[in-house]
MARGU-736349 format. One record per atom (N, C-alpha, C): residue in three letters; chain; atom name; y, x, z. Coordinates in steps of 0.05 Angstrom, whole numbers, padded with zeros to 5 digits. Each point is the difference from the previous one (the first is absolute). Example, Ala and Ser with C-alpha at 12.3 -4.5 7.8 and 13.67 -1.06 7.14 Angstrom:
BEGIN
Ala, A, N, -00114, 00264, 00156
Ala, A, CA, 00024, -00018, 00000
Ala, A, C, 00024, 00018, 00000
Ser, A, N, 00021, -00007, -00014
Ser, A, CA, 00024, 00016, 00001
Ser, A, C, 00022, -00015, 00014
REM end
This chain:
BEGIN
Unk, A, N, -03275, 01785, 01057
Unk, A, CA, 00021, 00019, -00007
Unk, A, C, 00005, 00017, 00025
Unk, A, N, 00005, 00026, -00005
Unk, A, CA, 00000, 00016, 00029
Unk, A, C, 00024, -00001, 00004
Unk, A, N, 00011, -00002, 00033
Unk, A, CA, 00020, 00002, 00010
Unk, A, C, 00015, 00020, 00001
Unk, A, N, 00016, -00009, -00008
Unk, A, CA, 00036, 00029, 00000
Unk, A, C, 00012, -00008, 00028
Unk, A, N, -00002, -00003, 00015
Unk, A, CA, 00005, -00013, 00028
Unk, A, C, 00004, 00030, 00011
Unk, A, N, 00032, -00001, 00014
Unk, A, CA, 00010, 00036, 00002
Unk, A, C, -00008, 00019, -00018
Unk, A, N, 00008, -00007, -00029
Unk, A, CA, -00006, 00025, -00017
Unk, A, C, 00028, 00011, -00015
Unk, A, N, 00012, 00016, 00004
Unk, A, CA, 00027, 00013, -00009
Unk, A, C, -00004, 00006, -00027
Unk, A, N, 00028, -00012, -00013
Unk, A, CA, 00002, -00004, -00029
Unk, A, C, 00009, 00021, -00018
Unk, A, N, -00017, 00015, -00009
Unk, A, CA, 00010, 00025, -00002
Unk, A, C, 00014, 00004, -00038
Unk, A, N, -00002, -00022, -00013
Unk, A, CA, 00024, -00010, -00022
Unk, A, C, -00015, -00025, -00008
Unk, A, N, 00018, -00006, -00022
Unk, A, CA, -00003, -00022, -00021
Unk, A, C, 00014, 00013, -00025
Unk, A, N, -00020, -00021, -00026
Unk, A, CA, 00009, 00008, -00019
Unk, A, C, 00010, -00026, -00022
Unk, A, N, 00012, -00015, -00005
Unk, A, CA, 00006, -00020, -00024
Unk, A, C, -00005, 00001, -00020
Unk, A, N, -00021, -00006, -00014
Unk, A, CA, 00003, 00006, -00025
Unk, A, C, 00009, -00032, -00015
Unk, A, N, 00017, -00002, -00014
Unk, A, CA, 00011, -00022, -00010
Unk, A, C, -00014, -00009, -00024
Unk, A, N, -00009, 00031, -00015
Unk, A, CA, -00008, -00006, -00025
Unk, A, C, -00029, -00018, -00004
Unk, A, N, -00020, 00009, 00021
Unk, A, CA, -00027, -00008, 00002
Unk, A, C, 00005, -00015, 00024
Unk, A, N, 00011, -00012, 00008
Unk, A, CA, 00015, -00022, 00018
Unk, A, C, -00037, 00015, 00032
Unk, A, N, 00016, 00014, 00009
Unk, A, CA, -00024, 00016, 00021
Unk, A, C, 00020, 00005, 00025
Unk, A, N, -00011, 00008, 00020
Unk, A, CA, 00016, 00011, 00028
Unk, A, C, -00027, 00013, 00006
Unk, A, N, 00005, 00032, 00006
Unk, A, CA, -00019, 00004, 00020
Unk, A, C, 00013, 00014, 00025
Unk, A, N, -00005, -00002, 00017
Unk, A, CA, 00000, 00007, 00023
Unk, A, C, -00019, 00019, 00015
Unk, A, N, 00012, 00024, 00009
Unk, A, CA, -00016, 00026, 00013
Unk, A, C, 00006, -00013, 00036
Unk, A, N, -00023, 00005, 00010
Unk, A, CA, 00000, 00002, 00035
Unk, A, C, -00021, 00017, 00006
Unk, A, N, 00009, 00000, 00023
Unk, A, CA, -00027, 00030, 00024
Unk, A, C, 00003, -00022, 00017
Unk, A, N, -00025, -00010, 00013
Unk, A, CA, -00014, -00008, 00022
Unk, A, C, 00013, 00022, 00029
Unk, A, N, 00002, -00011, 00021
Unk, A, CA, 00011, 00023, 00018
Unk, A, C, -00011, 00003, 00021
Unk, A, N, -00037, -00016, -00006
Unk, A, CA, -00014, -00004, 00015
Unk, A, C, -00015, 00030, 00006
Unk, A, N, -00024, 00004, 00022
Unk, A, CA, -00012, 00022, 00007
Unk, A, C, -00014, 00015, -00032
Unk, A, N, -00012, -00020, -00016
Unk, A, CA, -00007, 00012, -00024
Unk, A, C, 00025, 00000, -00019
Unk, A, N, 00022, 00016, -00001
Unk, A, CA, 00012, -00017, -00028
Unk, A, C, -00010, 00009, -00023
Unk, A, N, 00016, -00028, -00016
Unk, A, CA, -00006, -00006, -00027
Unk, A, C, 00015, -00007, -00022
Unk, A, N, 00003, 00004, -00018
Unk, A, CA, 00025, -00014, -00022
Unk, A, C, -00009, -00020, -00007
Unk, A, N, 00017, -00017, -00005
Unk, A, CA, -00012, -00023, -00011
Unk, A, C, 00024, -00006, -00031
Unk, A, N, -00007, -00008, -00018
Unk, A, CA, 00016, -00013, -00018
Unk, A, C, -00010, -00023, 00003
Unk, A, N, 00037, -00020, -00008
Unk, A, CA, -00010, -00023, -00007
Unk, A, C, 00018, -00003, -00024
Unk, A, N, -00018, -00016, -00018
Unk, A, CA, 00004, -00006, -00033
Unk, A, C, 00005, -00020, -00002
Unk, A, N, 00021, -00014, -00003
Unk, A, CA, 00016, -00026, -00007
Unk, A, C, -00007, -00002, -00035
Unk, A, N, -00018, -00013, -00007
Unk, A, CA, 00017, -00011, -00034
Unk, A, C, -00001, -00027, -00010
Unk, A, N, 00007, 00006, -00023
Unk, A, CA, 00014, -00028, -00010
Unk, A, C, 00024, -00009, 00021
Unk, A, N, 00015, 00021, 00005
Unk, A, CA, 00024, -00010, 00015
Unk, A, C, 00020, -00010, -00017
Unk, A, N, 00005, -00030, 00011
Unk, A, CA, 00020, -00012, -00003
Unk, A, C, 00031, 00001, 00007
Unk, A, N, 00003, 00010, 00025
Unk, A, CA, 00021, 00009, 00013
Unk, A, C, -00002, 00012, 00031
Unk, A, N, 00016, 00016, 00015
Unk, A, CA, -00003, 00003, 00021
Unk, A, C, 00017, 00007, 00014
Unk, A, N, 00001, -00002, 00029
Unk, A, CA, 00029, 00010, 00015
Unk, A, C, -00004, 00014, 00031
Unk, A, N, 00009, 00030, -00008
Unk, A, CA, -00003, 00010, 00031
Unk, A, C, 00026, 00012, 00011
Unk, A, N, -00003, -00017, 00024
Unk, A, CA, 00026, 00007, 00014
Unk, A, C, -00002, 00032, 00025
Unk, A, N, 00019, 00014, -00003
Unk, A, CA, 00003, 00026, 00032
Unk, A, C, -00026, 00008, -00006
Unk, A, N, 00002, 00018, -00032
Unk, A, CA, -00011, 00023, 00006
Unk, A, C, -00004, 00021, 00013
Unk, A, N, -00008, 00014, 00013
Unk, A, CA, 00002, 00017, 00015
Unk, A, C, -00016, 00029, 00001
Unk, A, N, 00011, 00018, 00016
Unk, A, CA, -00033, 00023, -00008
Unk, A, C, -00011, -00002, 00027
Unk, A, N, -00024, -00005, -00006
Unk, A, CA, -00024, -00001, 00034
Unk, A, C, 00005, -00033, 00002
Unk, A, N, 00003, -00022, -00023
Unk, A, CA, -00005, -00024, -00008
Unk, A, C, -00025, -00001, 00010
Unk, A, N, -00008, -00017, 00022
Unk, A, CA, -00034, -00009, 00013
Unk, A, C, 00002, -00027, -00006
Unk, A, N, -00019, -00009, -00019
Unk, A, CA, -00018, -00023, 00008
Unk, A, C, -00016, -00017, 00009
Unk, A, N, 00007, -00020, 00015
Unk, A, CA, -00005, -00013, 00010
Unk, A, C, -00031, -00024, -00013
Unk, A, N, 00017, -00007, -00014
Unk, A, CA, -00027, -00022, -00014
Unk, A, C, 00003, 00002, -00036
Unk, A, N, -00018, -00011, -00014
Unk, A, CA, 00012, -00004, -00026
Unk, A, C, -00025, -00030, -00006
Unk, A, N, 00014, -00022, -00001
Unk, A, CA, -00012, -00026, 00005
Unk, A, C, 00011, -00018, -00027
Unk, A, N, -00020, -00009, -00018
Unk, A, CA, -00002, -00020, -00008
Unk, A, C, 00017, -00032, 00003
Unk, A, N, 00016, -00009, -00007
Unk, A, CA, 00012, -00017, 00016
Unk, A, C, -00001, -00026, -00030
Unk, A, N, -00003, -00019, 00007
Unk, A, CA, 00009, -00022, -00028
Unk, A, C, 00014, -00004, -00014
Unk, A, N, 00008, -00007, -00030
Unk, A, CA, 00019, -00001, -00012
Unk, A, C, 00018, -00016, 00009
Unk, A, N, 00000, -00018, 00009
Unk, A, CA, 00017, -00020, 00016
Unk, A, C, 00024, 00005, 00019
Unk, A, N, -00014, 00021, 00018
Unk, A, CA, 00014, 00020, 00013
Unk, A, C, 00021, 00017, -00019
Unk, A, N, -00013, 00016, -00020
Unk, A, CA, 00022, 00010, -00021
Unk, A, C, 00027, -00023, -00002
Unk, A, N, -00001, -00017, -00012
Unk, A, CA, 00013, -00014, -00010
Unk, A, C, 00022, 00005, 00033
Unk, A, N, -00018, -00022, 00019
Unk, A, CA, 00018, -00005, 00025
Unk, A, C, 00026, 00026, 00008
Unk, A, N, -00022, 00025, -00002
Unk, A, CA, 00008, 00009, 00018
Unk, A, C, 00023, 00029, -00012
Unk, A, N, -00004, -00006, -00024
Unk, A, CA, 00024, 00015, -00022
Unk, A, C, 00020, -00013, -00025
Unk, A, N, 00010, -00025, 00019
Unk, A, CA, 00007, -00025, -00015
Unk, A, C, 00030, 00019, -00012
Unk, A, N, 00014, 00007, 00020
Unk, A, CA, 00021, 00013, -00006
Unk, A, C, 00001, 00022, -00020
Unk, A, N, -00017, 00020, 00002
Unk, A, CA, -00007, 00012, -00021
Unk, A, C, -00002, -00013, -00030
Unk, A, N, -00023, -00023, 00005
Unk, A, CA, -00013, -00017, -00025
Unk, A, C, 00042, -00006, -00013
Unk, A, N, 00000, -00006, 00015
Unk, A, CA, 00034, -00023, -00009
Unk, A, C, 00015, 00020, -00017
Unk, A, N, 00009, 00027, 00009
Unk, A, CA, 00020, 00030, -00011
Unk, A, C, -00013, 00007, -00018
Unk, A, N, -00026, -00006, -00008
Unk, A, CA, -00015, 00025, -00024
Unk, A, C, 00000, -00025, -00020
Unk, A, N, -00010, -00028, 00000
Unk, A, CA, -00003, -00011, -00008
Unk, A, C, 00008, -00010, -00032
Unk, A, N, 00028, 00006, 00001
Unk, A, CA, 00022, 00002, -00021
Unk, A, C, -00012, 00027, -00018
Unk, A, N, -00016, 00014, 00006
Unk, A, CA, 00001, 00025, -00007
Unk, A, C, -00038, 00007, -00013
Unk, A, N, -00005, -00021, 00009
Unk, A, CA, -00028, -00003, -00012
Unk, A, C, -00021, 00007, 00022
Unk, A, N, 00006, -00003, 00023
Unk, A, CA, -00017, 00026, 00026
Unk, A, C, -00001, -00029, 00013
Unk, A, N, -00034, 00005, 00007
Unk, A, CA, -00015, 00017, -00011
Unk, A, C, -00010, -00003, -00030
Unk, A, N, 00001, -00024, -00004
Unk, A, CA, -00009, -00011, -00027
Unk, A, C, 00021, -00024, 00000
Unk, A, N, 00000, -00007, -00030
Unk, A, CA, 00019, -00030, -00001
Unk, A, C, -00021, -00008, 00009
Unk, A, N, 00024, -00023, 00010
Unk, A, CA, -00020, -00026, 00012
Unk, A, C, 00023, -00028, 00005
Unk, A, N, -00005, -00025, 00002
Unk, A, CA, 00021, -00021, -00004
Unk, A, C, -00002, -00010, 00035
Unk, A, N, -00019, 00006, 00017
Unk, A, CA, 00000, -00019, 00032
Unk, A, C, -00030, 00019, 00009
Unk, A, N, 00008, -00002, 00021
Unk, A, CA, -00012, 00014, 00022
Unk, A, C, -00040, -00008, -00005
Unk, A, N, 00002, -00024, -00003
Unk, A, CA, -00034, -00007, -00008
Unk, A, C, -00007, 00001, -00023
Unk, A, N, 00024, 00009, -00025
Unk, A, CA, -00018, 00019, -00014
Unk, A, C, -00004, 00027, -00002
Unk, A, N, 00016, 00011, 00018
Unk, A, CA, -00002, 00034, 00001
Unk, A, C, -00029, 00004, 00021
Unk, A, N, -00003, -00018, 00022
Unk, A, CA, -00025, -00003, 00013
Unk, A, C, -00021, -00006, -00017
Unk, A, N, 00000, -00019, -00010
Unk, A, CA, -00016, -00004, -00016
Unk, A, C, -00019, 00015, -00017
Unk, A, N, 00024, 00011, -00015
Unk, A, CA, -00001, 00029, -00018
Unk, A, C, -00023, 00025, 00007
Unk, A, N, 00014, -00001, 00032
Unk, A, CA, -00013, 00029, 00010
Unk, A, C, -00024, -00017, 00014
Unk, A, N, -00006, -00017, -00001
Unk, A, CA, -00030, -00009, 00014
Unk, A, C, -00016, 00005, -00023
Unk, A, N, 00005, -00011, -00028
Unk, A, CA, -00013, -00003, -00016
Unk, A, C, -00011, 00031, -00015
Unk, A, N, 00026, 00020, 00001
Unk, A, CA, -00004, 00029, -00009
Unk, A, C, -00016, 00016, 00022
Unk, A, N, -00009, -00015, 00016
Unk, A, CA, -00010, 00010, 00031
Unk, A, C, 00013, 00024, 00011
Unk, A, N, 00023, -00004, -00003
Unk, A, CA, 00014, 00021, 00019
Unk, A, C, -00006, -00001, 00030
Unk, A, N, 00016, 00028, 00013
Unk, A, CA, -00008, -00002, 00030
Unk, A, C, 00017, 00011, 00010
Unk, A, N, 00009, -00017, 00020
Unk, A, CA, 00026, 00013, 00023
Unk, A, C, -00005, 00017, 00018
Unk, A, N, 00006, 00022, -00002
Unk, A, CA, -00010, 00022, 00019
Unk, A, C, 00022, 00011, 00022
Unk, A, N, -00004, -00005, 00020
Unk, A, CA, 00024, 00015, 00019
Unk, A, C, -00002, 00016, 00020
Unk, A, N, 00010, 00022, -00009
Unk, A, CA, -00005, 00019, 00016
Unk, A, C, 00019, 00006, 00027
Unk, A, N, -00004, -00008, 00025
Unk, A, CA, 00009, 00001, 00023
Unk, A, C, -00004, 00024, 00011
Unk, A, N, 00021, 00003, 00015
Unk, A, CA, 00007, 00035, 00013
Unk, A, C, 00008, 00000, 00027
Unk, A, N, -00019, 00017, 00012
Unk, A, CA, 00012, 00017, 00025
Unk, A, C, 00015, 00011, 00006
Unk, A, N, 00011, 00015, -00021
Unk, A, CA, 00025, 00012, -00013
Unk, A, C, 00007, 00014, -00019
Unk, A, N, 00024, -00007, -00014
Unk, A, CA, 00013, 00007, -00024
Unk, A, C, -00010, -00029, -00024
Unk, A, N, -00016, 00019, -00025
Unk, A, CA, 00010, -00019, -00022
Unk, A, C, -00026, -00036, 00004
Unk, A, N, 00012, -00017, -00006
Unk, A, CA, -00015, -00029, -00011
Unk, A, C, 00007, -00010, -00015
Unk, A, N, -00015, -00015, -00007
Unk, A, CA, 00004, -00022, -00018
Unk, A, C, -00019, -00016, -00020
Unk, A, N, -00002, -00003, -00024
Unk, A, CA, -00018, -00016, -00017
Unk, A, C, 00000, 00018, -00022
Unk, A, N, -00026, -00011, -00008
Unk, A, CA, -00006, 00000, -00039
Unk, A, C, -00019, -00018, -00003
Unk, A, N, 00014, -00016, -00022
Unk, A, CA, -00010, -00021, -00010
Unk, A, C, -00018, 00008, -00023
Unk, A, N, -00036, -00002, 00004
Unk, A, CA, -00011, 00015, -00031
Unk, A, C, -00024, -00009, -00002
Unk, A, N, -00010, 00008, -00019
Unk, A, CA, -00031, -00017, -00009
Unk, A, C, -00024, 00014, 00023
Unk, A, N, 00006, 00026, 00005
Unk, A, CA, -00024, 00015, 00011
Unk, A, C, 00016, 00020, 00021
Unk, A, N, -00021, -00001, 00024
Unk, A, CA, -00001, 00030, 00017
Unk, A, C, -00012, 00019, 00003
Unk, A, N, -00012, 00022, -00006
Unk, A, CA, -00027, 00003, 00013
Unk, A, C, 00015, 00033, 00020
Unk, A, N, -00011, 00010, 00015
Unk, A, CA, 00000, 00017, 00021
Unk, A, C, -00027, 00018, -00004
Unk, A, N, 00018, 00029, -00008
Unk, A, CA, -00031, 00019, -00002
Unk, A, C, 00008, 00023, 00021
Unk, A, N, -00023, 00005, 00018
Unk, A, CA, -00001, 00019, 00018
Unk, A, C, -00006, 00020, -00006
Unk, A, N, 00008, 00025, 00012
Unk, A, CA, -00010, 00026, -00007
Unk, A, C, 00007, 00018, 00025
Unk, A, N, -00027, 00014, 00017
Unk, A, CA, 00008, 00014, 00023
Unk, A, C, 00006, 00023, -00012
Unk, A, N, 00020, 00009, 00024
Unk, A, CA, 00021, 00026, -00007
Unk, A, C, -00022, 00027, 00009
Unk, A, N, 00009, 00020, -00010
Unk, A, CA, -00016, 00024, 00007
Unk, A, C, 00015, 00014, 00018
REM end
């Protein structure tokens, strides 16, 4: 997967209906480049301090396990509410998403927006700028 490592986020889009996120960036390297990245089969996601001139830092893979851990508080408030999905205890919402092969994605920042999306697929397509 090619690296977005310092690439400024130049939008996002939600689509709820076809459960998708894609994401526009420019590389801000000597060649730049745009890059999209295509989130689908999104399950849910959360980005915090949007910003404009939002740089990225990393966008890493992380285990479902970690989901669970590390958005317990979240999991607890939506929960009542069906978010992300019903579910009765924490090892079967894990469970769940091991078996649907979901994937925890988190996008870490140099500055401005981060956060996750939780979804079946990523893929990242390049295109140099003219």
């Amino acid at each position: 997967m090619p690296s977005l490592h310092d690439n400024i986020i130049l939008s996002y889009e939600v689509d709820l209906e076809n459960k998708r996120i894609r994401m526009r960036t420019r590389s801000s390297h000597a060649v730049p480049k745009n890059m999209d990245v295509l989130f689908s089969g999104v399950m849910a996601h959360a980005f915090d301090t949007p910003l404009h001139g939002s740089i990225i830092f990393d966008l890493d893979e992380w285990e479902i396990d970690h989901f669970i851990s590390y958005n317990r508080e979240l999991l607890e408030s939506g929960k009542g509410y069906g978010w992300p999905v019903s579910y009765d205890s924490y090892d079967e919402l894990q469970t769940q998403l091991m078996e649907e092969k979901y994937k925890y994605m988190v996008i870490s920042s140099s500055y401005g927006l981060s956060g996750w999306v939780l979804a079946k697929n990523v893929e990242i397509s390049v295109q140099e700028t003219g």
